[in-house]
Every structure is written in structure tokens, then in C-alpha cells.
C-alpha positions in Angstrom: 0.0 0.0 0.0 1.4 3.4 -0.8 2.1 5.7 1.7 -0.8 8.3 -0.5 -3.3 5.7 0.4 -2.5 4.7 4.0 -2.9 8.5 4.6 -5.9 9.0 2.8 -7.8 5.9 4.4 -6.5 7.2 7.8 -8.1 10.4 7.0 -11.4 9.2 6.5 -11.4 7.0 8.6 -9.7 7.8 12.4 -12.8 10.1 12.7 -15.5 7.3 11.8 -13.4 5.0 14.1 -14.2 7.1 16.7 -17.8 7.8 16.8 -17.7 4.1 16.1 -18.3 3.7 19.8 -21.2 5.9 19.9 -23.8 4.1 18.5 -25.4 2.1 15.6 -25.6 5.1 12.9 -21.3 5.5 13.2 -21.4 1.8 12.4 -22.9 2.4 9.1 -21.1 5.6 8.2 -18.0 3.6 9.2 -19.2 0.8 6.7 -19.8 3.5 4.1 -16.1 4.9 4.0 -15.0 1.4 4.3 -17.0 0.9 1.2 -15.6 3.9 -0.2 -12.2 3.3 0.3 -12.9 0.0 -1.2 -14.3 1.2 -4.4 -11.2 3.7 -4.6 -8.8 0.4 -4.3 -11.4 -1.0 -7.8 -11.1 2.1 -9.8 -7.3 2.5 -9.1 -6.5 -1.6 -10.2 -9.2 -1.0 -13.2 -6.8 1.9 -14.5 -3.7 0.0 -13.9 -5.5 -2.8 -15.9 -7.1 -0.1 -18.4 -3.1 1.7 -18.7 -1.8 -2.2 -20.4 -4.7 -3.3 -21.9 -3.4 -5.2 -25.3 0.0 -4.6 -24.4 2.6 -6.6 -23.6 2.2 -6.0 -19.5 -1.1 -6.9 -19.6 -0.8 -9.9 -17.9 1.8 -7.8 -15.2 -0.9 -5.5 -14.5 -3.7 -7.6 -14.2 -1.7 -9.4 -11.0 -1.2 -5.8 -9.8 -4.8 -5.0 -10.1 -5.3 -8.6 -8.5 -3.2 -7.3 -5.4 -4.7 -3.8 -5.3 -7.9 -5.1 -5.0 -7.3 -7.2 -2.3 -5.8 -4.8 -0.4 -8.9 -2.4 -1.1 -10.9 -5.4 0.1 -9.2 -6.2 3.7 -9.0 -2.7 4.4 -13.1 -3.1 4.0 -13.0 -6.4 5.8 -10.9 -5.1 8.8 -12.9 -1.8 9.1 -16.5 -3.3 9.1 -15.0 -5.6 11.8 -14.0 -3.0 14.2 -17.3 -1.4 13.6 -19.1 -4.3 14.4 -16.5 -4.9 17.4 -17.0 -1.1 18.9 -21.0 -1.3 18.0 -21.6 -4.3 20.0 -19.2 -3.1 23.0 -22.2 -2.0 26.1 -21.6 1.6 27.2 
């Protein structure tokens, strides 16, 4: 993960994190910039695919798109999990 990325999922997502704890509505807006943050880790590995389409990287970028997304995808996976974690903690 770049360090571009690290900082801009931290951004939108320390603040989420926090009202976590609150209650049940910082849950889902916790689970919406986890599902942004995915979507941003799709379009990025879709250009990288897009950028060698037909040439002879393609198959290169396609595993690079294959590890972007994943990333994008535990990212999700991790946040959603400490929203349910935080959510379901009594207060």
C-alpha cells in the first residue's frame, strides 16, 4: 500500500473509528467509508489494468490490479470488523 493511500484511508477513517463507539448510525457511516475506500482500491486496479490493456504488460498489470484489489478489500473487511467490534461493546 502506498504511503498516499495509507494516509488518505487514515483520513477518513480515524474520525469514523471514533464515533464508532457511539452508536449504531457511526457503524454504518463507518461501513460506508470502508466501502468507499474499497471502491477507490477497484477504480485504481481497473486503470492499472485499463493503462496495459493489449500490451505486452497486460498480464503484469492484471496481477497488480489482482493485489490492489485485495488490499482495497481487507481494508473493507478489517474496518467493518471494528465497527461491528465497537458497536456491540455495552456503554
Amino acid at each position: 500500500m502506498t504511503y498516499t493511500r495509507l494516509a488518505s484511508a487514515a483520513f477518513f477513517v480515524a474520525p469514523a473509528l471514533a464515533l464508532a463507539a457511539c452508536d449504531s448510525t457511526a457503524e454504518n457511516q463507518t461501513e460506508d467509508v470502508a466501502e468507499a475506500i474499497d471502491e477507490s482500491y477497484e477504480a485504481e486496479a481497473d486503470m492499472v489494468e485499463a493503462v496495459e490493456e493489449g500490451g505486452p504488460n497486460e498480464e503484469v498489470a492484471e496481477q497488480q490490479a489482482d493485489v490492489i484489489r485485495a488490499e482495497g478489500e481487507q481494508i473493507k473487511d478489517d474496518l467493518e470488523d471494528a465497527a461491528d467490534e465497537l458497536d456491540a461493546t455495552p456503554q
